[in-house]
PyMOL CGO cylinders between C-alpha atoms (Angstrom):
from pymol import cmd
from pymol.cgo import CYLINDER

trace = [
    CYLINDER, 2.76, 20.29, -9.82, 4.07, 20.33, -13.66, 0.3, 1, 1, 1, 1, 1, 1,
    CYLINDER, 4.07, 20.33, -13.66, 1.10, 19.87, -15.93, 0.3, 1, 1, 1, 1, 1, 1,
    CYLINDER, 1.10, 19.87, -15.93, 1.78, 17.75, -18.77, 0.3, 1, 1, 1, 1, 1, 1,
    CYLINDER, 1.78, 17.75, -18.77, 0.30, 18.07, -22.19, 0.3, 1, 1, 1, 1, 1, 1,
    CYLINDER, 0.30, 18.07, -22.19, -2.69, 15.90, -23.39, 0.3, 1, 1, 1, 1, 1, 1,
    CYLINDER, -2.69, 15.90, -23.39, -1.78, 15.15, -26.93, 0.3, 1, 1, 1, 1, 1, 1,
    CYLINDER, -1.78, 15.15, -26.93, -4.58, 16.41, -29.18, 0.3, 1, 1, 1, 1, 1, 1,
    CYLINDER, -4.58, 16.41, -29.18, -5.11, 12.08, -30.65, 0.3, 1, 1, 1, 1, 1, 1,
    CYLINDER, -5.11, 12.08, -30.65, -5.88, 11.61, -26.11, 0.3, 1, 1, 1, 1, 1, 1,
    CYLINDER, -5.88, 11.61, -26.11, -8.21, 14.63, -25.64, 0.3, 1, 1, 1, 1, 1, 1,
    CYLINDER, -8.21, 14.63, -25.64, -11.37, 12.51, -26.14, 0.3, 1, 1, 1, 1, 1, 1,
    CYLINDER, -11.37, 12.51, -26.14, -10.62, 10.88, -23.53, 0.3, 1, 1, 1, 1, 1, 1,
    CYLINDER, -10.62, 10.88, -23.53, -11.55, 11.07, -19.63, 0.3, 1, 1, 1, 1, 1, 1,
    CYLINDER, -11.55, 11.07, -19.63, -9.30, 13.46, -17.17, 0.3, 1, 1, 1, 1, 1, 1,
    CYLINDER, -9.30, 13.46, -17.17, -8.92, 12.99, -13.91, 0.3, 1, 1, 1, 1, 1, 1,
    CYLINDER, -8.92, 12.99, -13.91, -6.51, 15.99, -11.54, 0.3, 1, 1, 1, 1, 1, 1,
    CYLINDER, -6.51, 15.99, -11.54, -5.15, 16.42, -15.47, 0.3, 1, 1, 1, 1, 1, 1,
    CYLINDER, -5.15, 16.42, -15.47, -4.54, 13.07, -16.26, 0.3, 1, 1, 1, 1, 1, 1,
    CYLINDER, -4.54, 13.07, -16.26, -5.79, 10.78, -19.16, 0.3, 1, 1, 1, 1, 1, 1,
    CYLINDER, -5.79, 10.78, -19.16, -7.68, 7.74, -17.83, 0.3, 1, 1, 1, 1, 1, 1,
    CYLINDER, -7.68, 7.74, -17.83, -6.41, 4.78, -20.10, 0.3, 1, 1, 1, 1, 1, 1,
    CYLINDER, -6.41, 4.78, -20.10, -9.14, 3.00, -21.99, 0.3, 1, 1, 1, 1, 1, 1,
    CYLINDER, -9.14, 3.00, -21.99, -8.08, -0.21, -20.30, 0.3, 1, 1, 1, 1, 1, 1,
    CYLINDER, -8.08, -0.21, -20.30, -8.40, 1.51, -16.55, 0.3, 1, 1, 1, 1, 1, 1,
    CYLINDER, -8.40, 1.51, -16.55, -11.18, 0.02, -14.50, 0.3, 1, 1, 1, 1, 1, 1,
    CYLINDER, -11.18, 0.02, -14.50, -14.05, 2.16, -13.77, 0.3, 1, 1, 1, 1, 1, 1,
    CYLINDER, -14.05, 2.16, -13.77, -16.62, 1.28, -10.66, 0.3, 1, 1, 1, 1, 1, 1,
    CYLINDER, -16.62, 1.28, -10.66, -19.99, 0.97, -10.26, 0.3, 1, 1, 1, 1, 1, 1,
    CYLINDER, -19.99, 0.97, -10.26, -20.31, 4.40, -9.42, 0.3, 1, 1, 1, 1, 1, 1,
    CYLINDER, -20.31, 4.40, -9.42, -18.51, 6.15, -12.30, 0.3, 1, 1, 1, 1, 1, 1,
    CYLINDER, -18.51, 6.15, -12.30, -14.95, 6.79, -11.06, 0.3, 1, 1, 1, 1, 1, 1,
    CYLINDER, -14.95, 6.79, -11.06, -12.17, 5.54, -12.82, 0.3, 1, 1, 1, 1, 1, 1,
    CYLINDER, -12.17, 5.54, -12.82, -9.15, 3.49, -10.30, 0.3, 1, 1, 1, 1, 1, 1,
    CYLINDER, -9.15, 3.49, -10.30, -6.10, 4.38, -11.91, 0.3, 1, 1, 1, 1, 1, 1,
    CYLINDER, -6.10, 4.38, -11.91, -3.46, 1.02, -11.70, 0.3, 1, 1, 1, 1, 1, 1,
    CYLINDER, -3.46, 1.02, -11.70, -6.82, -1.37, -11.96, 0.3, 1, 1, 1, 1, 1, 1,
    CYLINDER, -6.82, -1.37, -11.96, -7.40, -2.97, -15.19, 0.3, 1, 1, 1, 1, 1, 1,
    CYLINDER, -7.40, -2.97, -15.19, -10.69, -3.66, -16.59, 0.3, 1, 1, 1, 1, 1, 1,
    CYLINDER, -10.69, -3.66, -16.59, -10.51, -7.47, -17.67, 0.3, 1, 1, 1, 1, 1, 1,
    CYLINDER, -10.51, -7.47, -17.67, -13.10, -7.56, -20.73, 0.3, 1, 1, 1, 1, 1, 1,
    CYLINDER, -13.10, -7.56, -20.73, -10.96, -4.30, -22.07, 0.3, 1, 1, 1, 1, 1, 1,
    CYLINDER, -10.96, -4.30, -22.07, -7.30, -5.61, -21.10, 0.3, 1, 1, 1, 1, 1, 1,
    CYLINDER, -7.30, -5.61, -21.10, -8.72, -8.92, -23.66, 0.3, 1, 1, 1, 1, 1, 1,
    CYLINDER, -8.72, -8.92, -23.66, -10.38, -6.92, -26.25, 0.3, 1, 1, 1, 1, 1, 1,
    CYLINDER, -10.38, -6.92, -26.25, -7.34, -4.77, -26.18, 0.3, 1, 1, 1, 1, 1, 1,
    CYLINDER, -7.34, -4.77, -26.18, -5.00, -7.99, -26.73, 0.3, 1, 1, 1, 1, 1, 1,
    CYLINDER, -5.00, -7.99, -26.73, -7.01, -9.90, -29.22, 0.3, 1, 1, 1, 1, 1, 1,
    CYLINDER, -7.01, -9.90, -29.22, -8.41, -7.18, -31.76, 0.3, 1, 1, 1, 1, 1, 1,
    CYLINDER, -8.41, -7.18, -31.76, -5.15, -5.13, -30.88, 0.3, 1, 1, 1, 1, 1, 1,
    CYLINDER, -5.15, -5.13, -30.88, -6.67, -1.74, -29.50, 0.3, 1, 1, 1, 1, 1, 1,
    CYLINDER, -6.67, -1.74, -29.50, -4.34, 0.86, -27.90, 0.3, 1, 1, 1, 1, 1, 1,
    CYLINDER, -4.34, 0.86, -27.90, -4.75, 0.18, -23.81, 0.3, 1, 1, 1, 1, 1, 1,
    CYLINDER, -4.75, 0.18, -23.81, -4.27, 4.23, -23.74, 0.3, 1, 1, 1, 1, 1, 1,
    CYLINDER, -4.27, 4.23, -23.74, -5.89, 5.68, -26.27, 0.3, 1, 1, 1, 1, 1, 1,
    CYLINDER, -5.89, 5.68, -26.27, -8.80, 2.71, -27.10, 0.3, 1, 1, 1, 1, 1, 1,
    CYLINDER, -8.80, 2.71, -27.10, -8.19, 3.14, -31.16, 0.3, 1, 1, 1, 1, 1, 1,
    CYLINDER, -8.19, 3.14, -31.16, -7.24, 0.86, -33.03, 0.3, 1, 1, 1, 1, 1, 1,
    CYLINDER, -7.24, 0.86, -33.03, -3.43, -0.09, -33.90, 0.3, 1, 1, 1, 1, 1, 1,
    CYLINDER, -3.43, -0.09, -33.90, -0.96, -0.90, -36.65, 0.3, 1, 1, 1, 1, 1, 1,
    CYLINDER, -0.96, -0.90, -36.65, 2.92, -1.75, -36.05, 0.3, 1, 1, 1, 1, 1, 1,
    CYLINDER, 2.92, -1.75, -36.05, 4.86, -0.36, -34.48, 0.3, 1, 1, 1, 1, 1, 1,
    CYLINDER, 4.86, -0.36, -34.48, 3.23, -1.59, -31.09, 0.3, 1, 1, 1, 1, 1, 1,
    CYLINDER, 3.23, -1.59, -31.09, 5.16, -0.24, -27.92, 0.3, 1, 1, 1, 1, 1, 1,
    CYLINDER, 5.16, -0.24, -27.92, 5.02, -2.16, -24.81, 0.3, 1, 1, 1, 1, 1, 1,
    CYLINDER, 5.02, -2.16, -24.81, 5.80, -1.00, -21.34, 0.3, 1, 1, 1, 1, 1, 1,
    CYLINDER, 5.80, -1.00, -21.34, 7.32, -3.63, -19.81, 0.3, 1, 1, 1, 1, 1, 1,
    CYLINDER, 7.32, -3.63, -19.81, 9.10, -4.61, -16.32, 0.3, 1, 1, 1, 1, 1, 1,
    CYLINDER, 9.10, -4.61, -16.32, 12.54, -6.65, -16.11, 0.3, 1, 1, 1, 1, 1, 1,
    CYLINDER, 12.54, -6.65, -16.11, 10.78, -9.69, -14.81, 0.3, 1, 1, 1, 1, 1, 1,
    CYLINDER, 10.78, -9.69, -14.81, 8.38, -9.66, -17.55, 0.3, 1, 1, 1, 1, 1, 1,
    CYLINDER, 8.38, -9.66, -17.55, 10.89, -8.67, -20.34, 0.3, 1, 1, 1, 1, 1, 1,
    CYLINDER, 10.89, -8.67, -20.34, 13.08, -12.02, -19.14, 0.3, 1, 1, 1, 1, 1, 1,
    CYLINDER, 13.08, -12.02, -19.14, 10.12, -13.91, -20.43, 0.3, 1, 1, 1, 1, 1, 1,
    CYLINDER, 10.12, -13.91, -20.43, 9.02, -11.15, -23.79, 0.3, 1, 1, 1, 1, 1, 1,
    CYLINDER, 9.02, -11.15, -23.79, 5.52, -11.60, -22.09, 0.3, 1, 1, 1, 1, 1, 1,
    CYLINDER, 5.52, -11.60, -22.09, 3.68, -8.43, -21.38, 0.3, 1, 1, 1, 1, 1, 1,
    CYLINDER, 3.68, -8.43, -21.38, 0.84, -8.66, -18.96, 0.3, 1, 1, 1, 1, 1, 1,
    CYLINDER, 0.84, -8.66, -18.96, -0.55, -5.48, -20.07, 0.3, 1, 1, 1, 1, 1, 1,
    CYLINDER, -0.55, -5.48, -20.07, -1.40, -4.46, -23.87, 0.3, 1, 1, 1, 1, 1, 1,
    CYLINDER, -1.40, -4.46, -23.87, 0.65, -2.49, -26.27, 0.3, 1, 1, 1, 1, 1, 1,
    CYLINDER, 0.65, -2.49, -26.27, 0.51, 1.60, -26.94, 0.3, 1, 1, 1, 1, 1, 1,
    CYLINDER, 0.51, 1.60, -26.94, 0.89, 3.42, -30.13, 0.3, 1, 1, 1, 1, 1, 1,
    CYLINDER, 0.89, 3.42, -30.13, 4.03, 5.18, -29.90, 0.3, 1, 1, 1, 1, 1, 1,
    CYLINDER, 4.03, 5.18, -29.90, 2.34, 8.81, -29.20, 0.3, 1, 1, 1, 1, 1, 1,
    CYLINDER, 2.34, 8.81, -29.20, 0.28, 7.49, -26.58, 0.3, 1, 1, 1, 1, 1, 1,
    CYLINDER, 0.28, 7.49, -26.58, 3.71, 5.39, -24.91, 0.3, 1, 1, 1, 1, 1, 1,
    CYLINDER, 3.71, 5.39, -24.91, 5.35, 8.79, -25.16, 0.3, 1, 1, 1, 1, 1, 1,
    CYLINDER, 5.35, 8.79, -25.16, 2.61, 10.53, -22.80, 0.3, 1, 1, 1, 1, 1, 1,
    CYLINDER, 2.61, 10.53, -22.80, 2.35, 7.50, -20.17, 0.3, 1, 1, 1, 1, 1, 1,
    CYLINDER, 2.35, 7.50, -20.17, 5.85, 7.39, -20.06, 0.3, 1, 1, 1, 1, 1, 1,
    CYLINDER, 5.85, 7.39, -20.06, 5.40, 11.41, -18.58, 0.3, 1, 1, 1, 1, 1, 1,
    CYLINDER, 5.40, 11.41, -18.58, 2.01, 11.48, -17.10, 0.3, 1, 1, 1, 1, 1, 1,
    CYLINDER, 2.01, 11.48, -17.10, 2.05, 7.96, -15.38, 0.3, 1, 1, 1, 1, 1, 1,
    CYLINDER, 2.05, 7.96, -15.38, 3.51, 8.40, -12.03, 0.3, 1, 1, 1, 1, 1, 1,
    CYLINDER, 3.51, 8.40, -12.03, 4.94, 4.66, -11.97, 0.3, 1, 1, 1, 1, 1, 1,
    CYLINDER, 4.94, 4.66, -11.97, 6.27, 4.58, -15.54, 0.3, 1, 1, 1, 1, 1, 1,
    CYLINDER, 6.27, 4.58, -15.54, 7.50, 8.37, -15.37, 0.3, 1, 1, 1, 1, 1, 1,
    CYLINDER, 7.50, 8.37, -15.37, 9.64, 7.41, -11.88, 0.3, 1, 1, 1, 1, 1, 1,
    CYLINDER, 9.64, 7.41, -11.88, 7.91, 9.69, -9.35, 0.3, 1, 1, 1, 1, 1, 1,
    CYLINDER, 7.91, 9.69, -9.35, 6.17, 6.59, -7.72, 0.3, 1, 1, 1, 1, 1, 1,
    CYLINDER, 6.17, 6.59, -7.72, 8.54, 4.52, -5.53, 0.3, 1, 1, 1, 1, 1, 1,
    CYLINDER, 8.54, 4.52, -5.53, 5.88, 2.13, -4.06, 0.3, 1, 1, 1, 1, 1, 1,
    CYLINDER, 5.88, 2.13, -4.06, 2.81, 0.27, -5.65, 0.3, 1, 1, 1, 1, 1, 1,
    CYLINDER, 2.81, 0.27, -5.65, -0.18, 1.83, -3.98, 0.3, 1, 1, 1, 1, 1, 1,
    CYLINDER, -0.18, 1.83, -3.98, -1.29, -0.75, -1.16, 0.3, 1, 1, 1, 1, 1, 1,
    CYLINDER, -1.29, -0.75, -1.16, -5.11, -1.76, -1.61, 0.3, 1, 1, 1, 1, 1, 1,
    CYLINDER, -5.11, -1.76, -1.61, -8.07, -1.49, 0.28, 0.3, 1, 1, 1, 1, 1, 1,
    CYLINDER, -8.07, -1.49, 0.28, -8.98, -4.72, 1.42, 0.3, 1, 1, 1, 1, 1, 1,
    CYLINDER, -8.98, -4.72, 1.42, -12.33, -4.98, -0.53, 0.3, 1, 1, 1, 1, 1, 1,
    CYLINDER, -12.33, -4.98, -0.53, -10.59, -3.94, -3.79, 0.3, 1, 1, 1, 1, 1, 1,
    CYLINDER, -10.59, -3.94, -3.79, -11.38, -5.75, -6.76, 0.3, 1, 1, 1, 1, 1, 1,
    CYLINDER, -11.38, -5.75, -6.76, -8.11, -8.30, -8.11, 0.3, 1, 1, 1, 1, 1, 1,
    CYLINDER, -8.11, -8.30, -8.11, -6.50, -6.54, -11.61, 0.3, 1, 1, 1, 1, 1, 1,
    CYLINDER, -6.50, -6.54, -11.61, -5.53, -8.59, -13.78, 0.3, 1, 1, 1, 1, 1, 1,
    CYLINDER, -5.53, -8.59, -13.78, -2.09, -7.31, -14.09, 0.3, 1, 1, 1, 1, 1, 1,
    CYLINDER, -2.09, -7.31, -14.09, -1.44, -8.79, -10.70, 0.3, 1, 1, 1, 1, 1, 1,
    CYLINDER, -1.44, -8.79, -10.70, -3.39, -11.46, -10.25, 0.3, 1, 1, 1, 1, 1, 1,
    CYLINDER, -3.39, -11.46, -10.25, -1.40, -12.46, -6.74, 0.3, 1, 1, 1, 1, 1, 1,
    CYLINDER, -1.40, -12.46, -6.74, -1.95, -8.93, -5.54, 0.3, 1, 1, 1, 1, 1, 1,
    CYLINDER, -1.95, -8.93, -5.54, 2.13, -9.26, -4.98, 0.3, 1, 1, 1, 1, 1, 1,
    CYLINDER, 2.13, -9.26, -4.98, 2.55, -5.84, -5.96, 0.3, 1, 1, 1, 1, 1, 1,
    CYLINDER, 2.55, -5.84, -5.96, 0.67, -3.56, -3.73, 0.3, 1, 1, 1, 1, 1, 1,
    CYLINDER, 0.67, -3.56, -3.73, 3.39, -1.48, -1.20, 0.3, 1, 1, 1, 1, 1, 1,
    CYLINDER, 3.39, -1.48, -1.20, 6.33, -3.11, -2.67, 0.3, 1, 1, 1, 1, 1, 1,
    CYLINDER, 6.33, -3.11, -2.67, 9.30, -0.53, -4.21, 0.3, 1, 1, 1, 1, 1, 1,
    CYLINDER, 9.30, -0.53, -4.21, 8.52, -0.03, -8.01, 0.3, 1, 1, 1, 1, 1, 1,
    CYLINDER, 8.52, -0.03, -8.01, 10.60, -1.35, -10.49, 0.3, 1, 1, 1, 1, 1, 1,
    CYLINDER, 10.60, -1.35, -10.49, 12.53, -0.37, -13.39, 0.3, 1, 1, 1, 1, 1, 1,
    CYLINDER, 12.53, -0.37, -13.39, 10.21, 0.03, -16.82, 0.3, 1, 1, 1, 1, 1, 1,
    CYLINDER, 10.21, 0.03, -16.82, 11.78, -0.31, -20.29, 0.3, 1, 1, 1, 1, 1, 1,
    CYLINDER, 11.78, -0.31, -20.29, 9.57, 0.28, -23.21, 0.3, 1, 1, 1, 1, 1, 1,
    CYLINDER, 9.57, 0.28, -23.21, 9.58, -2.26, -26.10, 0.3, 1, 1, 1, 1, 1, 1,
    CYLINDER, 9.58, -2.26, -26.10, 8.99, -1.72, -29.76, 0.3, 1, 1, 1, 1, 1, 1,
    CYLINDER, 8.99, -1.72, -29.76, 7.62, -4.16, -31.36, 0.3, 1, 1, 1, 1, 1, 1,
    CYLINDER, 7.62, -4.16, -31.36, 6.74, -5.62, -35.08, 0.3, 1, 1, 1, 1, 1, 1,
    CYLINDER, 6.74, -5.62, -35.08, 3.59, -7.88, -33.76, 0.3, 1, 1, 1, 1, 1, 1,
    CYLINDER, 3.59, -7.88, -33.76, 2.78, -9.96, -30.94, 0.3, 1, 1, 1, 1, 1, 1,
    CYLINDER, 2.78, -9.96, -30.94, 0.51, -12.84, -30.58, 0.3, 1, 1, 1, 1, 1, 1,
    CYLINDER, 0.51, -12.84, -30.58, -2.58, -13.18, -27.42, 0.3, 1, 1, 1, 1, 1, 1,
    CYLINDER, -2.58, -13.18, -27.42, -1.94, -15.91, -24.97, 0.3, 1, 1, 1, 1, 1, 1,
    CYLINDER, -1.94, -15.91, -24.97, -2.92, -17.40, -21.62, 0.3, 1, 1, 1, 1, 1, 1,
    CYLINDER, -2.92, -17.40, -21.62, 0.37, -16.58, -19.62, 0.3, 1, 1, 1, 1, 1, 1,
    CYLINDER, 0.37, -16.58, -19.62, 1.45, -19.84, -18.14, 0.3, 1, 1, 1, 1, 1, 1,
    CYLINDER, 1.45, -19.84, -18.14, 2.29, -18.23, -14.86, 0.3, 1, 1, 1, 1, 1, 1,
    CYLINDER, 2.29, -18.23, -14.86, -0.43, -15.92, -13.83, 0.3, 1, 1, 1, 1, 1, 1,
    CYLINDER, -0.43, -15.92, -13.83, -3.31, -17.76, -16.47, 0.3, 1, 1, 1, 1, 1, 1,
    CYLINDER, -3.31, -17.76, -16.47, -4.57, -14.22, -17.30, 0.3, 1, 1, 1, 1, 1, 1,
    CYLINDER, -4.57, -14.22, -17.30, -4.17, -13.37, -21.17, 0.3, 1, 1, 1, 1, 1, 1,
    CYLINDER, -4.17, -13.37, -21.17, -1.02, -11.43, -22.08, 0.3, 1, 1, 1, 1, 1, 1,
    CYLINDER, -1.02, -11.43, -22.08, 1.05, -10.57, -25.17, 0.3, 1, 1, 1, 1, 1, 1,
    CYLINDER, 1.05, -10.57, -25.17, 4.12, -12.61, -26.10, 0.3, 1, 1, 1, 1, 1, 1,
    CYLINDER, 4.12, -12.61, -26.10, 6.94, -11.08, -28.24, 0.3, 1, 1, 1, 1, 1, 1,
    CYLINDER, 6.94, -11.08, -28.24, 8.96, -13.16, -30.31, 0.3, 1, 1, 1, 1, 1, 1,
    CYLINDER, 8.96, -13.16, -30.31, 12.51, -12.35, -30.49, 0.3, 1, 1, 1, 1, 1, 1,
    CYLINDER, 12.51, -12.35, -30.49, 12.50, -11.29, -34.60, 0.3, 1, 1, 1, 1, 1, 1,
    CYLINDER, 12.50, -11.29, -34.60, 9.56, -8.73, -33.34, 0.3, 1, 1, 1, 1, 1, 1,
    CYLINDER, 9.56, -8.73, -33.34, 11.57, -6.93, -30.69, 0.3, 1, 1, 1, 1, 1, 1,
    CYLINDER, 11.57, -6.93, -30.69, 13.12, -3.76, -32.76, 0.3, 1, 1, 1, 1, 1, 1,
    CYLINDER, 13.12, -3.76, -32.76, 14.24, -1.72, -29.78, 0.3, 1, 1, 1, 1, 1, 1,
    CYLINDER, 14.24, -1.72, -29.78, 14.17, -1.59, -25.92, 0.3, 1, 1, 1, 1, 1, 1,
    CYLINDER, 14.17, -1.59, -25.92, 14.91, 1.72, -23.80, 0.3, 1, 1, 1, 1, 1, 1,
    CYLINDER, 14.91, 1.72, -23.80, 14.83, 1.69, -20.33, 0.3, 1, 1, 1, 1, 1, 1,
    CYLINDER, 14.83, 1.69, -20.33, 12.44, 4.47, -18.73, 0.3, 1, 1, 1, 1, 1, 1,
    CYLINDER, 12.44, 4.47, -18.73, 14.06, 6.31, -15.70, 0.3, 1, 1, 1, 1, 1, 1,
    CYLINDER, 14.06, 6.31, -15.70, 14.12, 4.53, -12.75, 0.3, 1, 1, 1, 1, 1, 1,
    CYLINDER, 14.12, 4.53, -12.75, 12.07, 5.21, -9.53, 0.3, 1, 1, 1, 1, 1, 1,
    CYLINDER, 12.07, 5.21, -9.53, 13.67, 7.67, -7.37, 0.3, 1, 1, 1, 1, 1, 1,
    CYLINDER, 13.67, 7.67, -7.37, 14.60, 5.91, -4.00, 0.3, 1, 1, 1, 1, 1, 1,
    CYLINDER, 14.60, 5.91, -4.00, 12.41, 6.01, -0.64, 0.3, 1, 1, 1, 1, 1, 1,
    CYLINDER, 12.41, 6.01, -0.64, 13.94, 8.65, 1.78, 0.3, 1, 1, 1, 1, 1, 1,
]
cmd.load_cgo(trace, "trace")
């Protein structure tokens, strides 16, 4: 397995097999952290006073976004923005942004609902294709379709979108 480098502005954060545990990542009662979960008082915070979901510091244009096609179509995120360092490790260490994941993991039935997926649609369906988004602002809003809060780009905020490489196919 390739180990990929913490960046020394992540190394106060939580590892887990090597990996940084995002500051928006749900931890349970019993201290572990569940990668792909969202805590729901941190995914807000991280919206409204515009905190780095990775990294948990504070941030200042540009804002990068990691975003799917379906919610690019809209410029709605469901998930808050990055600072640009902390975008460039996800986009390596994340198996799902990075590629290496072709399926959502499927959930145990007792797992608590993220907030990213609200419908708990995603869960052993084929990944999708991520693009990242650079951004000039955003504003907080209620997402009219999954009425969990989210960040909406405006058109004259988007500066650049590059697509991340695509998950590899099943065999």
């Amino acid at each position: 397995m390739l180990e990929i480098p913490i960046p020394v502005t992540l190394r106060h954060r939580p590892t887990i097999g090597g990996l940084v545990v995002p500051w928006i990542t749900m931890q349970m009662p019993d201290g572990r952290h569940r990668f792909g979960a969202i805590d729901a008082e941190r995914l807000l915070a991280a919206l409204t006073d515009r905190i780095c979901q990775i990294c948990g510091n504070a941030m200042s244009p540009p804002f990068v976004f990691a975003m799917r096609d379906v919610d690019l179509s809209r410029l709605i995120s469901p998930e808050p923005a990055m600072h640009p360092e902390c975008a460039r490790y996800s986009v390596t260490a994340c198996p799902m942004l990075a590629g290496t994941m072709t399926r959502y993991r499927t959930q145990p039935p007792d797992a608590p609902a993220t907030t990213g997926d609200p419908a708990g649609a995603r869960p052993g369906h084929a990944a999708q294709i991520w693009r990242l988004l650079w951004t000039s602002g955003y504003r907080r809003i209620w997402d009219p379709r999954t009425h969990t809060p989210a960040a909406q780009i405006l058109i004259e905020q988007l500066h650049r979108v590059q697509q991340i490489k695509p998950p590899t196919t099943d065999r």
